[in-house]
Biopython code that builds the backbone (N, CA, C, O; Angstrom):
import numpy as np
from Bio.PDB.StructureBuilder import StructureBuilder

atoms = [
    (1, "UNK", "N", (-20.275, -1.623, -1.570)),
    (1, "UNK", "CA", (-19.445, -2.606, -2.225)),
    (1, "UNK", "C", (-18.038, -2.048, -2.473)),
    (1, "UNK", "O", (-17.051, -2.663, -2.072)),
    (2, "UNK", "N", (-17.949, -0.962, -3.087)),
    (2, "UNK", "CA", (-16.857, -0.326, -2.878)),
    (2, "UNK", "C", (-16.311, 0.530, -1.884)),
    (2, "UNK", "O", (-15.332, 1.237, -2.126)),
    (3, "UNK", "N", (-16.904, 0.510, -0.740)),
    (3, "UNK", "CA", (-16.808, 1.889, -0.179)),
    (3, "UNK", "C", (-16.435, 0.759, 0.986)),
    (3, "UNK", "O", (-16.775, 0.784, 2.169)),
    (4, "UNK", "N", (-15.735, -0.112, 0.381)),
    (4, "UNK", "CA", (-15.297, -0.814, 2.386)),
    (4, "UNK", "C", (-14.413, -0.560, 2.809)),
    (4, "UNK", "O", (-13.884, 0.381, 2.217)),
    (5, "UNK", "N", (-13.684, -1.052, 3.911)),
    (5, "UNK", "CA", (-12.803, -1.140, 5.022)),
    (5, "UNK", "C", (-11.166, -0.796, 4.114)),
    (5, "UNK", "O", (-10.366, 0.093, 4.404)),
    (6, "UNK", "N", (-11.047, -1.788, 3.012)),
    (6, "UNK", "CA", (-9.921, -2.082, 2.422)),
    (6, "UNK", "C", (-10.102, -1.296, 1.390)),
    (6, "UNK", "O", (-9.036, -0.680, 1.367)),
    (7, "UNK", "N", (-10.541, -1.022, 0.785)),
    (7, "UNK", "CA", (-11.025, -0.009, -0.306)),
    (7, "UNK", "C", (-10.884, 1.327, -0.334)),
    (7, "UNK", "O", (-10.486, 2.042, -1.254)),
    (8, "UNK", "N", (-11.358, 1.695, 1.091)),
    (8, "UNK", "CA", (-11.310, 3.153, 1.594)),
    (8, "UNK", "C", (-9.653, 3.269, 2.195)),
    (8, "UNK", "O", (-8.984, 4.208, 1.762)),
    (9, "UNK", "N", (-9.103, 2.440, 3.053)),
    (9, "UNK", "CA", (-7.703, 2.372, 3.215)),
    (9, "UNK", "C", (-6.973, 2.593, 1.956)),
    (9, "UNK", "O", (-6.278, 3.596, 1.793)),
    (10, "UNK", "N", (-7.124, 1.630, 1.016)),
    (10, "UNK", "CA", (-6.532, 1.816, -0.058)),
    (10, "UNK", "C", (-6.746, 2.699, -1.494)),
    (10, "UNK", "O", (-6.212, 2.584, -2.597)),
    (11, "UNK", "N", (-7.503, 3.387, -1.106)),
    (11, "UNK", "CA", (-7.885, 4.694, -1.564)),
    (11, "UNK", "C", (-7.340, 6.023, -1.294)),
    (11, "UNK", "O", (-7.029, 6.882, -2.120)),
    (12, "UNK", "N", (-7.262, 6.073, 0.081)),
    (12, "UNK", "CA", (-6.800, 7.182, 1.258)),
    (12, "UNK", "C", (-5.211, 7.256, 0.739)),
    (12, "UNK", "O", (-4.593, 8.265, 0.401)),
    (13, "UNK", "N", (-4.565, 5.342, 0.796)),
    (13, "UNK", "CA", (-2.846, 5.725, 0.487)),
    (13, "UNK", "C", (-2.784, 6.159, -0.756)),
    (13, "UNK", "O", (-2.304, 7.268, -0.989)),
    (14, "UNK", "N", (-3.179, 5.490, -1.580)),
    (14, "UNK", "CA", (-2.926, 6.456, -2.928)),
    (14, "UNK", "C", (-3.277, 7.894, -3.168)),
    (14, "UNK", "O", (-2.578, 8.449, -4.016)),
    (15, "UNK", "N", (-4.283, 8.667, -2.555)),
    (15, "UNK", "CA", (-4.161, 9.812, -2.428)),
    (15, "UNK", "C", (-3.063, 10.571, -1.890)),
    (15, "UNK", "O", (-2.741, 11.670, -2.341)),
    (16, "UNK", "N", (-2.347, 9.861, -0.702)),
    (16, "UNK", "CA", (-1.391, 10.585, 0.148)),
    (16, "UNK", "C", (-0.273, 10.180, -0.563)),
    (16, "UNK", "O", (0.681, 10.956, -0.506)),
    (17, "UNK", "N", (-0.103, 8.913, -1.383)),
    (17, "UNK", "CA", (0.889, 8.583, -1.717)),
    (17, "UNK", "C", (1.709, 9.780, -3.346)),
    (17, "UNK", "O", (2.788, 10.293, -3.640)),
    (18, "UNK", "N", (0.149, 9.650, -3.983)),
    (18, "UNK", "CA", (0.531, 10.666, -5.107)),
    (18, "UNK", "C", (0.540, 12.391, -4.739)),
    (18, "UNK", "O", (0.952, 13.068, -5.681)),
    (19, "UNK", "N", (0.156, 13.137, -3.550)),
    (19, "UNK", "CA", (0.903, 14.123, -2.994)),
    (19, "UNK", "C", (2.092, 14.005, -2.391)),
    (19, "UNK", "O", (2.933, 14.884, -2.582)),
    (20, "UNK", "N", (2.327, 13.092, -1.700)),
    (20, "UNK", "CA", (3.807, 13.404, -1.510)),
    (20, "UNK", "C", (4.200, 13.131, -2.607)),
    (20, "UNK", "O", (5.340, 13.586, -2.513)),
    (21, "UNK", "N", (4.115, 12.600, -3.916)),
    (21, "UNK", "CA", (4.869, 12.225, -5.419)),
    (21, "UNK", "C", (5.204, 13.918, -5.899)),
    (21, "UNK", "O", (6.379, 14.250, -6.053)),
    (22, "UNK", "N", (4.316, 14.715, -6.068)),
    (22, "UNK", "CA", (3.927, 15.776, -5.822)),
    (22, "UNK", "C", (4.796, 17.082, -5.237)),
    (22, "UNK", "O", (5.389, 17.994, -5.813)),
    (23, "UNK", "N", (4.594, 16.749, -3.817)),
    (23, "UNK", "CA", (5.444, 17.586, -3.006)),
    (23, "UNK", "C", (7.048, 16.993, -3.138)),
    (23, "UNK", "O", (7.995, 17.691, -2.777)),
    (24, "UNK", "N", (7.169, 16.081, -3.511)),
    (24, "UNK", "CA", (8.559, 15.676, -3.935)),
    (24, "UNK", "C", (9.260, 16.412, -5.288)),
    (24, "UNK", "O", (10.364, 16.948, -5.192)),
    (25, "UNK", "N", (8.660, 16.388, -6.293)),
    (25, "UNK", "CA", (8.827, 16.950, -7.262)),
    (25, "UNK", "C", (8.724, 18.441, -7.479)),
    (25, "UNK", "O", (9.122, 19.154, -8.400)),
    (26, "UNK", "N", (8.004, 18.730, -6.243)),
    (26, "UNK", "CA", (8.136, 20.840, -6.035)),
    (26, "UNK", "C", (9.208, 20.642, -5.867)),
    (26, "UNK", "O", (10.082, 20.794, -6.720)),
    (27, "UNK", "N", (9.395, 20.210, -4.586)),
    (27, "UNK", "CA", (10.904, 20.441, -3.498)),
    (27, "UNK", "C", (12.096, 20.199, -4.476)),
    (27, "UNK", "O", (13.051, 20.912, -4.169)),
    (28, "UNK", "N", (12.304, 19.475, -5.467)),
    (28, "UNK", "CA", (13.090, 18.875, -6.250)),
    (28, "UNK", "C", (13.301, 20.508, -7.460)),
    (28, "UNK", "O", (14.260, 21.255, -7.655)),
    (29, "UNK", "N", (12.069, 20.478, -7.949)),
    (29, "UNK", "CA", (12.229, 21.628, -8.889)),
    (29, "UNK", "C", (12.616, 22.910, -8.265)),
    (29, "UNK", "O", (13.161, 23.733, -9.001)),
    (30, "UNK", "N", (12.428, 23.199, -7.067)),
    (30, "UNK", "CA", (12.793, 24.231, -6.302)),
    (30, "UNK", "C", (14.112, 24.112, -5.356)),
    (30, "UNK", "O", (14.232, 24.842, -4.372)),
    (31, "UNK", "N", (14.979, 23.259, -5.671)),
    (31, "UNK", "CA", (16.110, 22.888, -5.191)),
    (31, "UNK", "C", (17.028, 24.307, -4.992)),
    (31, "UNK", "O", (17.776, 24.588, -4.055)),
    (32, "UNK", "N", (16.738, 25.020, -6.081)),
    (32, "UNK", "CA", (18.025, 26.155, -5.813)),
    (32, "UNK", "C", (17.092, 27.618, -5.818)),
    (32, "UNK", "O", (17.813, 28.563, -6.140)),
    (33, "UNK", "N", (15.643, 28.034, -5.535)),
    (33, "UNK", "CA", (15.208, 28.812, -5.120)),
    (33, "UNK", "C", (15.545, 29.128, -3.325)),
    (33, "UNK", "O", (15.509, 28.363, -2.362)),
    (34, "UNK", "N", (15.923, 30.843, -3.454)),
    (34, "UNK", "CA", (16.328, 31.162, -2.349)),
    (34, "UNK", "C", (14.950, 31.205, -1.723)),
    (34, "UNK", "O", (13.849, 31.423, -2.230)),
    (35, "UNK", "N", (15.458, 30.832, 0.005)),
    (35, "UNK", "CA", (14.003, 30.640, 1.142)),
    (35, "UNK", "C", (13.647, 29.499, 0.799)),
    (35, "UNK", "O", (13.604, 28.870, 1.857)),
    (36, "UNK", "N", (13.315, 28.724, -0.155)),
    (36, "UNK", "CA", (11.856, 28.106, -0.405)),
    (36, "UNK", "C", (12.251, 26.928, 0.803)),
    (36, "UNK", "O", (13.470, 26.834, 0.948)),
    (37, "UNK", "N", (11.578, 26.171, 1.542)),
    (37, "UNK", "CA", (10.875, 25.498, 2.329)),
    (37, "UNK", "C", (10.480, 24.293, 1.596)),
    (37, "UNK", "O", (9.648, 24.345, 0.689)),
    (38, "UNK", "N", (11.088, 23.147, 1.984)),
    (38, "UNK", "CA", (10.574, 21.707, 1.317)),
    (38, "UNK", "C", (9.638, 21.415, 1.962)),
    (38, "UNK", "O", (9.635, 21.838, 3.118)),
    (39, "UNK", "N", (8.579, 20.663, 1.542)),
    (39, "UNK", "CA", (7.021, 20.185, 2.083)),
    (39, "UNK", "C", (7.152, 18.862, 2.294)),
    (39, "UNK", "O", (7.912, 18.063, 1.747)),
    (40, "UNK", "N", (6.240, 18.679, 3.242)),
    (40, "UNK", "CA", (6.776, 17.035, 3.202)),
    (40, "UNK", "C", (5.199, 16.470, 3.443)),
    (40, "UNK", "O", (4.382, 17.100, 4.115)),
    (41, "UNK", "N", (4.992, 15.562, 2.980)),
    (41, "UNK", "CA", (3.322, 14.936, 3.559)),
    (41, "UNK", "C", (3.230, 13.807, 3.972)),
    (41, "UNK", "O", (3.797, 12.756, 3.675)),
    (42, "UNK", "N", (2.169, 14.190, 4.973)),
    (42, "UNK", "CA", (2.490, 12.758, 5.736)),
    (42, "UNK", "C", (0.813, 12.553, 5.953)),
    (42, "UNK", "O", (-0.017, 13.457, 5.846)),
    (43, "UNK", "N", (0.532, 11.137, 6.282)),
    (43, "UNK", "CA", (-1.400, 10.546, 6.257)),
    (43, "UNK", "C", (-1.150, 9.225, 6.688)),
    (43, "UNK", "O", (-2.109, 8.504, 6.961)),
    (44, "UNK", "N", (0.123, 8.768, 6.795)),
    (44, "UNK", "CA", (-0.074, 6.933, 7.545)),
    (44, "UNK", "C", (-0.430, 7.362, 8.613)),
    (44, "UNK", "O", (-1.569, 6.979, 8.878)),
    (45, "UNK", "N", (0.220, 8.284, 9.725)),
    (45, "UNK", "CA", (-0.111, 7.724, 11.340)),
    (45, "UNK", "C", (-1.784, 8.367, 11.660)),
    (45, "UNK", "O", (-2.387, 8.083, 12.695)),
    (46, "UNK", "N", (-2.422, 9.354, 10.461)),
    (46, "UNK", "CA", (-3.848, 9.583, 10.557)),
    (46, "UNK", "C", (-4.539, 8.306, 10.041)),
    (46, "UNK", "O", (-5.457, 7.815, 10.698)),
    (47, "UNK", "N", (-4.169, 7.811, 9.004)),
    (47, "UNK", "CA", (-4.744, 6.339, 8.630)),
    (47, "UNK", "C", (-4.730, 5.293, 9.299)),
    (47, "UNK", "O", (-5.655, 4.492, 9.169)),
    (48, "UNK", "N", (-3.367, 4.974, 10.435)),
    (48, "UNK", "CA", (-3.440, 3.677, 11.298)),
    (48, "UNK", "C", (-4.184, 4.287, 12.131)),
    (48, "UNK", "O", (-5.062, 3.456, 12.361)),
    (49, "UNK", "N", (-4.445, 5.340, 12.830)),
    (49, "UNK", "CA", (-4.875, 6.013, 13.781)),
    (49, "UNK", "C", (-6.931, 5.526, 13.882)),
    (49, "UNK", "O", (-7.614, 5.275, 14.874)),
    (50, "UNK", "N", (-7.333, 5.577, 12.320)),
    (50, "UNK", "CA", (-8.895, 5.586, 12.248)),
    (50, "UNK", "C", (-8.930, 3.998, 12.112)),
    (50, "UNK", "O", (-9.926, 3.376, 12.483)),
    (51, "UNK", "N", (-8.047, 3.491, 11.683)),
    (51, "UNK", "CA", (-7.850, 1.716, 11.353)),
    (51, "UNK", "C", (-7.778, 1.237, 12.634)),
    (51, "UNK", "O", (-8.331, 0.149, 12.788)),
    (52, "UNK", "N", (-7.110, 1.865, 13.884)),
    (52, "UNK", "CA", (-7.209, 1.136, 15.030)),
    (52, "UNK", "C", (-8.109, 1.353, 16.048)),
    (52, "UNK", "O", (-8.190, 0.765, 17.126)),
    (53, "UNK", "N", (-9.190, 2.805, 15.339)),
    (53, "UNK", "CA", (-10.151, 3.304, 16.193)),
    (53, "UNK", "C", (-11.310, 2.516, 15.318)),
    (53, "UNK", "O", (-12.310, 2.643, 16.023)),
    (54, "UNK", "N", (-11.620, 1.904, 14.355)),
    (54, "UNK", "CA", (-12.582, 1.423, 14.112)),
    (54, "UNK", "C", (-12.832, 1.982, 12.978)),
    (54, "UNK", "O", (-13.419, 1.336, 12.110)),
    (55, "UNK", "N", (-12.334, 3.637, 12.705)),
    (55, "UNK", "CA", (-12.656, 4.561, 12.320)),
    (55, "UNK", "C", (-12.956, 4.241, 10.613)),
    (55, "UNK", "O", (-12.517, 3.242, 10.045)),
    (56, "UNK", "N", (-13.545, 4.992, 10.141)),
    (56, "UNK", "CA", (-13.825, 4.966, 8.617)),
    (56, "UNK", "C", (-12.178, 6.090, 8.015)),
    (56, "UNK", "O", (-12.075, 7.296, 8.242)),
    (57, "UNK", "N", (-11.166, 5.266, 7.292)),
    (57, "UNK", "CA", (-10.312, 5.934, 6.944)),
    (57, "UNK", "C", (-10.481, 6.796, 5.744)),
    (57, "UNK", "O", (-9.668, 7.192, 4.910)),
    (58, "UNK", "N", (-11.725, 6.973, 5.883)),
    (58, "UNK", "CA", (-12.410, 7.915, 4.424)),
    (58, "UNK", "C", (-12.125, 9.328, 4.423)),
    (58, "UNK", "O", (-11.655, 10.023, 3.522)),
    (59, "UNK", "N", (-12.497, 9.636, 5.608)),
    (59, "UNK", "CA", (-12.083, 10.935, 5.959)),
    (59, "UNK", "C", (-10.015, 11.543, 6.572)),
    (59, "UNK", "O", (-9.518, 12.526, 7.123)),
    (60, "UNK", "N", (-9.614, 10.469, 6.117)),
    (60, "UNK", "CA", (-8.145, 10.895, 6.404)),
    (60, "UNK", "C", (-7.700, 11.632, 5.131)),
    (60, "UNK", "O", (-7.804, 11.384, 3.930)),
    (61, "UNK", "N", (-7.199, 12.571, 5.805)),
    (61, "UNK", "CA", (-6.689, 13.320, 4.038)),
    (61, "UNK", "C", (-5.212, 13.473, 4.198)),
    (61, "UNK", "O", (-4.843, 13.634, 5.362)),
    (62, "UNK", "N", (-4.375, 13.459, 3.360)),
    (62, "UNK", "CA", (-3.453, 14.041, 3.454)),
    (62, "UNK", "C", (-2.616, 15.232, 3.857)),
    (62, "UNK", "O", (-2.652, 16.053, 2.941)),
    (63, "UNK", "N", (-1.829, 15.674, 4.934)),
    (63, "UNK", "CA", (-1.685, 16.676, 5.160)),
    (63, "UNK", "C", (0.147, 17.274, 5.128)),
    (63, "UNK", "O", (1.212, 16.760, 5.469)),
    (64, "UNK", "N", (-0.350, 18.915, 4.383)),
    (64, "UNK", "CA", (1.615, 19.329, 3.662)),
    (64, "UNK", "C", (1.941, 19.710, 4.754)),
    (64, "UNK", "O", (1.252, 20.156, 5.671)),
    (65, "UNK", "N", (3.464, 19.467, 4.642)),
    (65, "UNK", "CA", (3.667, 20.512, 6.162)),
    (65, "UNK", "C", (4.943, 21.296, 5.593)),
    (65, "UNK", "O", (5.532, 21.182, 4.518)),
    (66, "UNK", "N", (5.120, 21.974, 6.486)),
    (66, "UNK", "CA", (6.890, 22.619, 6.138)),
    (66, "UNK", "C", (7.983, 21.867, 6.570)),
    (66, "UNK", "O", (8.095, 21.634, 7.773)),
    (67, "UNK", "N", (9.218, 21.244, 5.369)),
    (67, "UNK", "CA", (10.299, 20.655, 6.315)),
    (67, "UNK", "C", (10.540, 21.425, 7.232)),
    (67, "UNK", "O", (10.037, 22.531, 7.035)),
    (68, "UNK", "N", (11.521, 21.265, 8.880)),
    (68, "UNK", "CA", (12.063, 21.911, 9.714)),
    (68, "UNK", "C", (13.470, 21.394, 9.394)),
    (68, "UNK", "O", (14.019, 21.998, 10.316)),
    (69, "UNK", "N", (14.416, 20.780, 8.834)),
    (69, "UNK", "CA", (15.258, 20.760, 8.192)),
    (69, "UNK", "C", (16.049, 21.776, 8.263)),
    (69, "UNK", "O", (15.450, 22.847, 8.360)),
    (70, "UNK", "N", (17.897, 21.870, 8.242)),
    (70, "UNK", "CA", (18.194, 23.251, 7.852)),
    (70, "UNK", "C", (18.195, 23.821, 6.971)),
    (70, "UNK", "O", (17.723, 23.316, 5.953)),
    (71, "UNK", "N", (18.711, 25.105, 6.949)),
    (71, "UNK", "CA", (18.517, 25.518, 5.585)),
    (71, "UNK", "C", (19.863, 25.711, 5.395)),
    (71, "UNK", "O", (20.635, 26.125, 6.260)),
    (72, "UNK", "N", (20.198, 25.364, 4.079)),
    (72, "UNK", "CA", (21.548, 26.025, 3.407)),
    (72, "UNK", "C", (21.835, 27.511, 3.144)),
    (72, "UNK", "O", (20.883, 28.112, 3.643)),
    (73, "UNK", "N", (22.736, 28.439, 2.572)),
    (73, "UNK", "CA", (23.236, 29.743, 2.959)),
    (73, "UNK", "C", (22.209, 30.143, 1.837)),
    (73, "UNK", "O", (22.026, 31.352, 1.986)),
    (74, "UNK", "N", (21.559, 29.751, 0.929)),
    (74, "UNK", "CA", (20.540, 30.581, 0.408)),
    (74, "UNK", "C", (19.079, 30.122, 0.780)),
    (74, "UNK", "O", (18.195, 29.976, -0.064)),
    (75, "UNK", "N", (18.951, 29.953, 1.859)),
    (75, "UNK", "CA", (17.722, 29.796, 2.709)),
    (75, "UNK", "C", (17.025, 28.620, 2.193)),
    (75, "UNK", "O", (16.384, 28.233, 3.170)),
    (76, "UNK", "N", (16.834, 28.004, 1.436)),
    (76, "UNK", "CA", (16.538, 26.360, 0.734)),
    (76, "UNK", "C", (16.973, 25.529, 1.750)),
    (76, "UNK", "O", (17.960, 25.552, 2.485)),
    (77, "UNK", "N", (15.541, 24.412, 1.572)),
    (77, "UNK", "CA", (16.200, 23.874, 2.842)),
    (77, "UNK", "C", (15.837, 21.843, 2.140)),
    (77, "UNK", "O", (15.502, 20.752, 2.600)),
    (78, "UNK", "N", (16.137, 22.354, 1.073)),
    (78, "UNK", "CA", (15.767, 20.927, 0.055)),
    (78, "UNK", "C", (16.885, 20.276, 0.497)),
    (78, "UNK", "O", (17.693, 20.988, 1.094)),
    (79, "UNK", "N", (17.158, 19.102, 0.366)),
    (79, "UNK", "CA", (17.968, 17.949, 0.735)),
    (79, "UNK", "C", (17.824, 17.544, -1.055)),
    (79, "UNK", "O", (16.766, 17.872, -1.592)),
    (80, "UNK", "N", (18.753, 16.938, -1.796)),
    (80, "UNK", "CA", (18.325, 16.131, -2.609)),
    (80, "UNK", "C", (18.618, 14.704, -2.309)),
    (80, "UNK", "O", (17.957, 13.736, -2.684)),
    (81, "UNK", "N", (19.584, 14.701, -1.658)),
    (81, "UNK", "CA", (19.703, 12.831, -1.467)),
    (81, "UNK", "C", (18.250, 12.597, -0.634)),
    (81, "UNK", "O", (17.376, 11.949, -1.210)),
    (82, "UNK", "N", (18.109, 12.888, 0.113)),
    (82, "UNK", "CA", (16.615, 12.994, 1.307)),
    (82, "UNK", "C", (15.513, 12.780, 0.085)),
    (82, "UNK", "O", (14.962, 11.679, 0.060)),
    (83, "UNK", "N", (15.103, 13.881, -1.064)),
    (83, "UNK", "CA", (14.426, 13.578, -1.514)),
    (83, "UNK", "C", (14.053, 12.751, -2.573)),
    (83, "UNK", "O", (12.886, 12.476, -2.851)),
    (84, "UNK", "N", (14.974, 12.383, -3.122)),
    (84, "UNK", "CA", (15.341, 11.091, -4.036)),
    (84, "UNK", "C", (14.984, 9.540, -3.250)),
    (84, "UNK", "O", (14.070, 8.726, -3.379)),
    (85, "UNK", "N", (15.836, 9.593, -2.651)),
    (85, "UNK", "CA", (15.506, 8.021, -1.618)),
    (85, "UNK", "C", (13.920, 8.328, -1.395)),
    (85, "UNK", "O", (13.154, 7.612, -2.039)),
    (86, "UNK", "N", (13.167, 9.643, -0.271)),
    (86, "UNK", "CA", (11.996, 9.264, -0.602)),
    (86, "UNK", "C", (10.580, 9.097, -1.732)),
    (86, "UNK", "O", (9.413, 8.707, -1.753)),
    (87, "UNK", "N", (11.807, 9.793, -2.738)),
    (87, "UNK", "CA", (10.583, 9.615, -4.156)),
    (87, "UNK", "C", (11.055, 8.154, -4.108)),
    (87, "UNK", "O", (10.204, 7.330, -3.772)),
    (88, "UNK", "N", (12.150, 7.767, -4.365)),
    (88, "UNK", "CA", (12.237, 6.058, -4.384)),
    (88, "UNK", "C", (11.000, 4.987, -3.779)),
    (88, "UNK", "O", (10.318, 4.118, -4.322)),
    (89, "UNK", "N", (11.086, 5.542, -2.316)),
    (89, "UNK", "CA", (9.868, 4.947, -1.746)),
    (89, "UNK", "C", (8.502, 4.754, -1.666)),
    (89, "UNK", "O", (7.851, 3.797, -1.246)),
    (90, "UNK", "N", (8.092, 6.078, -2.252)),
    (90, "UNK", "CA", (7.193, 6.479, -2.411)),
    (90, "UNK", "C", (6.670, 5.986, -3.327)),
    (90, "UNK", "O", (5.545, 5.497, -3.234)),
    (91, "UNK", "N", (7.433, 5.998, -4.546)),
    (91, "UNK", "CA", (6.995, 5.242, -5.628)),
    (91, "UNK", "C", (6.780, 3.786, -5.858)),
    (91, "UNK", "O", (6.154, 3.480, -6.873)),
    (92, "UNK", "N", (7.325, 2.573, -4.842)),
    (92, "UNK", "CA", (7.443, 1.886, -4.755)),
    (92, "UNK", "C", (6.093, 1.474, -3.937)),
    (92, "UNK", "O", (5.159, 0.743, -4.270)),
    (93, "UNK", "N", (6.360, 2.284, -2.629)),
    (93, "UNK", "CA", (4.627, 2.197, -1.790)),
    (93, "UNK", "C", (3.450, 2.375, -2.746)),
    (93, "UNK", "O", (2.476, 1.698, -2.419)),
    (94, "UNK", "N", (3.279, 3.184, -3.948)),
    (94, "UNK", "CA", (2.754, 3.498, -4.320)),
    (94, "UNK", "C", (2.090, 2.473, -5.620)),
    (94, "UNK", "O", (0.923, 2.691, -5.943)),
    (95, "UNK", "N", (2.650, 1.672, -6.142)),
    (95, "UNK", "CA", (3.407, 0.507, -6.967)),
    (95, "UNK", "C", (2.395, -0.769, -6.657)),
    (95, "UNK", "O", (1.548, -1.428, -7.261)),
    (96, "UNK", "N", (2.982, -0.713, -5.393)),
    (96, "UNK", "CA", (2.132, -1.889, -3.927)),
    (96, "UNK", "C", (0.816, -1.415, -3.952)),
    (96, "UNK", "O", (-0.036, -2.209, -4.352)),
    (97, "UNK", "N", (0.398, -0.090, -3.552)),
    (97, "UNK", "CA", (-1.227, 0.108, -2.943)),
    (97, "UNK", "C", (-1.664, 0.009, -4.645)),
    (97, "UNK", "O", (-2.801, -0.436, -4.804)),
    (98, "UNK", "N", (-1.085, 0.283, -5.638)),
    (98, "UNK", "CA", (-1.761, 0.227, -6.736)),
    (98, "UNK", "C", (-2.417, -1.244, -7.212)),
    (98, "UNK", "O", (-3.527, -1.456, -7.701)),
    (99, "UNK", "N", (-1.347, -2.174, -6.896)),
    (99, "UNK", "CA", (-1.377, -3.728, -7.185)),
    (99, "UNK", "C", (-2.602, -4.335, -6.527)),
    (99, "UNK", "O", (-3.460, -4.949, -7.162)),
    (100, "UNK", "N", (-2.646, -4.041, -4.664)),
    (100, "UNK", "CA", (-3.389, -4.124, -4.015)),
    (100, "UNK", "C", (-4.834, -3.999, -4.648)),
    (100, "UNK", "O", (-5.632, -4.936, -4.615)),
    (101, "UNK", "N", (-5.138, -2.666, -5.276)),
    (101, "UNK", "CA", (-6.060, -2.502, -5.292)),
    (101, "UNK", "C", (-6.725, -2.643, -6.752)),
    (101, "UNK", "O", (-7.827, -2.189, -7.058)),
    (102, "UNK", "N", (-5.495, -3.650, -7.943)),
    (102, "UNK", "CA", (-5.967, -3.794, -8.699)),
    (102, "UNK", "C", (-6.391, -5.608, -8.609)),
    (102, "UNK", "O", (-7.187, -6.289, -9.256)),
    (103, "UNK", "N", (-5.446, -5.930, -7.504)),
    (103, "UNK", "CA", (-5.706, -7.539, -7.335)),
    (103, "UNK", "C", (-7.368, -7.378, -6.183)),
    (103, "UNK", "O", (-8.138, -8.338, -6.153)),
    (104, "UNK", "N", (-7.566, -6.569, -5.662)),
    (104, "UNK", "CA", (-8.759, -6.191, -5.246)),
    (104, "UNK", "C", (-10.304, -6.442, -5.784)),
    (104, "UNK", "O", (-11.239, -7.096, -5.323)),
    (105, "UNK", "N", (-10.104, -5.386, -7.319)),
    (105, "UNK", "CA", (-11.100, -4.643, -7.831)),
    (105, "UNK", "C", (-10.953, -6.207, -9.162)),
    (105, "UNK", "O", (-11.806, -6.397, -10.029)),
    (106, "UNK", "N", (-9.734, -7.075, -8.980)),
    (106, "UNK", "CA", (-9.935, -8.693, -9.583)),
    (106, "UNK", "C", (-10.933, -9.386, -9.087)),
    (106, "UNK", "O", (-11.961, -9.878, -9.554)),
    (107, "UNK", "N", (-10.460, -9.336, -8.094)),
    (107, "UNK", "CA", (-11.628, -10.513, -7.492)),
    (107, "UNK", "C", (-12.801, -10.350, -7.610)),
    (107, "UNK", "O", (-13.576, -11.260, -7.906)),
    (108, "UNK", "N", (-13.145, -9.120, -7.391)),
    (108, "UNK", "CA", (-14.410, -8.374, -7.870)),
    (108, "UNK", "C", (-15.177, -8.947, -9.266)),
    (108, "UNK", "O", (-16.257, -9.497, -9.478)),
    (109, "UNK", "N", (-14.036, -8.520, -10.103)),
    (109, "UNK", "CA", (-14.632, -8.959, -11.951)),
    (109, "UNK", "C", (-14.983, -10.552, -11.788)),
    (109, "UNK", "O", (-15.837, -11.126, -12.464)),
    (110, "UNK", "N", (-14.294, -11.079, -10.921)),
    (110, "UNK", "CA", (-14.158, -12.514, -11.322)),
    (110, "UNK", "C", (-15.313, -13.337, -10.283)),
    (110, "UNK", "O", (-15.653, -14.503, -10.486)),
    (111, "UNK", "N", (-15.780, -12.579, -9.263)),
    (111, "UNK", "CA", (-16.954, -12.677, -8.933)),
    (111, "UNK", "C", (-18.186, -12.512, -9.683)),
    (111, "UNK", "O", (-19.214, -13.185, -9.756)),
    (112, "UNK", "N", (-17.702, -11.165, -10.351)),
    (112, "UNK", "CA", (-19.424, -11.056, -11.406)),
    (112, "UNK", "C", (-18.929, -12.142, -12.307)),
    (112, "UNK", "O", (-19.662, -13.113, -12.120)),
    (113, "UNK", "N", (-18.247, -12.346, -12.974)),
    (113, "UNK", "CA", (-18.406, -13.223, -13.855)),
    (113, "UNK", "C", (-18.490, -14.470, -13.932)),
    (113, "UNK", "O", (-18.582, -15.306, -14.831)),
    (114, "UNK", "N", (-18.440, -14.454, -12.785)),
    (114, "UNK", "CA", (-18.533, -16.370, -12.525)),
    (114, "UNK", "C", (-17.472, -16.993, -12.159)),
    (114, "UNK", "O", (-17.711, -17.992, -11.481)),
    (115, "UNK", "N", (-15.947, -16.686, -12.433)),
    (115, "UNK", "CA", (-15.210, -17.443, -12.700)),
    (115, "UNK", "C", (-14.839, -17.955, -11.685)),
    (115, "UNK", "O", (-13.996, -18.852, -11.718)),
]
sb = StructureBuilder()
sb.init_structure("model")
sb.init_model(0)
sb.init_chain("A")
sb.init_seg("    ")
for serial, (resi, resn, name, xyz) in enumerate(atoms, 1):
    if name == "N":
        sb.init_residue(resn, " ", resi, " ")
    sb.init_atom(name, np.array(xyz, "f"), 0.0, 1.0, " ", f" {name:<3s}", serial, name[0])
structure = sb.get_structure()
């Protein structure tokens, strides 16, 4: 009952959605550490990928990677406009799969209950 098609999709984005929230907010706090390497995460094109294979998107996980980005003269290779716009988005995608899955887990209540 819970474990369906739309459920498990919308389960999967909010997982990926609140790591990159995550890896946004390292990269952000680590803006002026020398070397450090912004992370970036990515799980849509593994999620459309099991959605167009039939696949159970249960098993898609989220995965960090290293920006390849340049780096500035103290080896940081954070962007902040880059990462702002995508916390923007992120949060917004995130906003959506939440709604989704609370207008979801509605219909649900309003099934048991009769209404």
């Amino acid at each position: 009952m819970f474990d369906d098609l739309t459920t498990s999709a919308l389960r999967v984005s909010v997982a990926g959605l609140a790591a990159r929230q995550n890896a946004i907010a390292n990269n952000i706090a680590n803006i002026e550490t020398p070397g450090f390497r912004a992370r970036k995460v990515e799980f849509e094109d593994a999620l459309h990928g099991a959605l167009s294979h039939g696949e159970s998107p249960a098993g898609v996980a989220p995965e960090v990677k290293s920006s390849l980005e340049p780096t500035r003269l103290n080896g940081s290779n954070v962007n902040l406009d880059e990462e702002t716009m995508s916390h923007i988005d992120t949060t917004m995608r995130y906003q959506l799969t939440m709604r989704a899955l609370d207008s979801k887990y509605g219909m649900l209540r309003d099934a048991i209950k009769g209404a």
